[in-house]
C-alpha positions as CSV (number, residue, x, y, z in Angstrom):
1,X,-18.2,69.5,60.6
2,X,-20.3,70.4,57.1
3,X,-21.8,68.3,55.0
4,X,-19.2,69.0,52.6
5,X,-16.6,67.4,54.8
6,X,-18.5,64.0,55.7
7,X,-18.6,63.5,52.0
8,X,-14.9,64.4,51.3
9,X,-14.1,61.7,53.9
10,X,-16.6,59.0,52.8
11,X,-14.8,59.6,49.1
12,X,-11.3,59.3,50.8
13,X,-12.3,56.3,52.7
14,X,-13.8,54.5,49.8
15,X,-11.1,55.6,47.2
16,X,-8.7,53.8,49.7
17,X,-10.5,50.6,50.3
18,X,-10.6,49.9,47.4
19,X,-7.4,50.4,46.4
20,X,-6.2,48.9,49.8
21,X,-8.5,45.4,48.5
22,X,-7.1,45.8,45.1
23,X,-2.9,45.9,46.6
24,X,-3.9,43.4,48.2
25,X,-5.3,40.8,46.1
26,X,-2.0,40.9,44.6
27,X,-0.9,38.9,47.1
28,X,-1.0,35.5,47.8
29,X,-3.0,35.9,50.8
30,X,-5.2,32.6,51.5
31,X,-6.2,33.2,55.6
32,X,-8.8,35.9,55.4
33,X,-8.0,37.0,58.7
34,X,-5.0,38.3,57.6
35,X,-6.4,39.7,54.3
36,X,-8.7,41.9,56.6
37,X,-5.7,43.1,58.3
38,X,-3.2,43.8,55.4
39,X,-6.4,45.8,53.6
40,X,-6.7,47.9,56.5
41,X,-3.4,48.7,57.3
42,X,-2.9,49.6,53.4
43,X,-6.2,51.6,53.7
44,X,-5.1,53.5,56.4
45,X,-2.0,54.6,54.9
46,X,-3.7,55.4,51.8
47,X,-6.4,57.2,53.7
48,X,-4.3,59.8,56.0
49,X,-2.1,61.3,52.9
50,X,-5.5,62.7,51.6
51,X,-7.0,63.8,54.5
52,X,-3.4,65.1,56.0
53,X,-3.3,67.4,52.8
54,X,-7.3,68.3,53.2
55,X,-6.6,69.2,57.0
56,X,-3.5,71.3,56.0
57,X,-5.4,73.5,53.3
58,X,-8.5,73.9,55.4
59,X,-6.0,75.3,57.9
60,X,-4.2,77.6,55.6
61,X,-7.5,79.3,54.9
């Protein structure tokens, strides 16, 4: 893997974090335990459409 790749993936992964942490914060969520899960199961989703579509281009190449 290149450089330019790790960073494409540490942009991906922080985009959807955060947006993961923000989803969820909309719910009222008061055990953290489950907080931690929720935010990572949104994060994941958010986080495989990106790289899915990165993947798929690099492949067309």
């Amino acid at each position: 893997m290149t450089v330019k790749r790790f960073v494409q993936l540490f942009i991906c992964y922080f985009i959807s974090m955060a947006l993961a942490i923000f989803i969820t914060q909309a719910f009222p969520i008061s055990n953290i335990w489950t907080f931690i899960i929720i935010a990572a199961i949104i994060g994941y989703i958010i986080l495989i459409i990106p790289l899915t579509i990165l993947t798929i281009l690099k492949n067309k190449r």
